[in-house]
N, C-alpha and C positions, 0 to 999 in steps of 0.2 A: 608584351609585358601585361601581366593581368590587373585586371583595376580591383582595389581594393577599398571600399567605402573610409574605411578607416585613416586611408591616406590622404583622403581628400578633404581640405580644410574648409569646403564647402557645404559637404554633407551633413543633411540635417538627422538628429535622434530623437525619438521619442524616451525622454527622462523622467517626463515627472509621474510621479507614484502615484499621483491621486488619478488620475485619468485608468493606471492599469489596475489600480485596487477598485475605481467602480464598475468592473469591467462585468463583475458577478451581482449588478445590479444596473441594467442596462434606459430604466425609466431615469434615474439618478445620473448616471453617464449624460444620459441624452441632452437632460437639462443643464448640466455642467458646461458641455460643450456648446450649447445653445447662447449661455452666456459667455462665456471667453472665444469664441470663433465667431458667431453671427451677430453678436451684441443683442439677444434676445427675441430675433426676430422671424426665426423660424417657428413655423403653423404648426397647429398641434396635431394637421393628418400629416404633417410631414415629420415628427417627431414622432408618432402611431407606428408609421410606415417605417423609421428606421430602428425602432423600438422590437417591434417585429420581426426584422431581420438580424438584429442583432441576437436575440433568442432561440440562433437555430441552433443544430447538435452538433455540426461542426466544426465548430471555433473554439474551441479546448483551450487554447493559448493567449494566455489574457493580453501579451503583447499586441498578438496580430489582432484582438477583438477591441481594443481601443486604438489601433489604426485603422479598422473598419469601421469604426465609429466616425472614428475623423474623417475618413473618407468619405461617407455619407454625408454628412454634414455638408461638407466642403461641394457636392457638387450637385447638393439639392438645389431647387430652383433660388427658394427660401435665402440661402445665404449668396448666391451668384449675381440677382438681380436687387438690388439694393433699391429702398424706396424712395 
């Protein structure tokens, strides 16, 4: 049987609209998710650094460029080890 995210009342989505509409300003993004994911605690080379990769040419899809974001975030050092 094939799995189907959909079916699964576990499966998490990415819904909110403010995350993918700041997705074409990625400084703004960064600091968003800085405060709502790390509670403000990530560095500003680590913010530089995702800021940067979020600017490359091939993330066209503002979906998957604010799950990249959040991905970053998520497994920067910054938000991982907590002080």
């Amino acid at each position: 049987m094939p799995y189907f995210a959909d079916q699964d009342p576990f499966a998490a989505e990415l819904t909110d609209e403010t995350w993918i509409g700041l997705t074409f300003a990625p400084e703004v993004l960064v600091d968003y998710l800085d405060i709502v994911l790390a509670n403000g605690h990530l560095s500003d080379p680590t913010k530089a650094k995702i800021v940067d990769s979020m600017k490359r040419d091939d993330l066209l899809d503002p979906l998957s460029s604010a799950f990249y974001a959040a991905y970053l975030v998520m497994i920067s050092p910054d938000y991982v080890v907590k002080k």
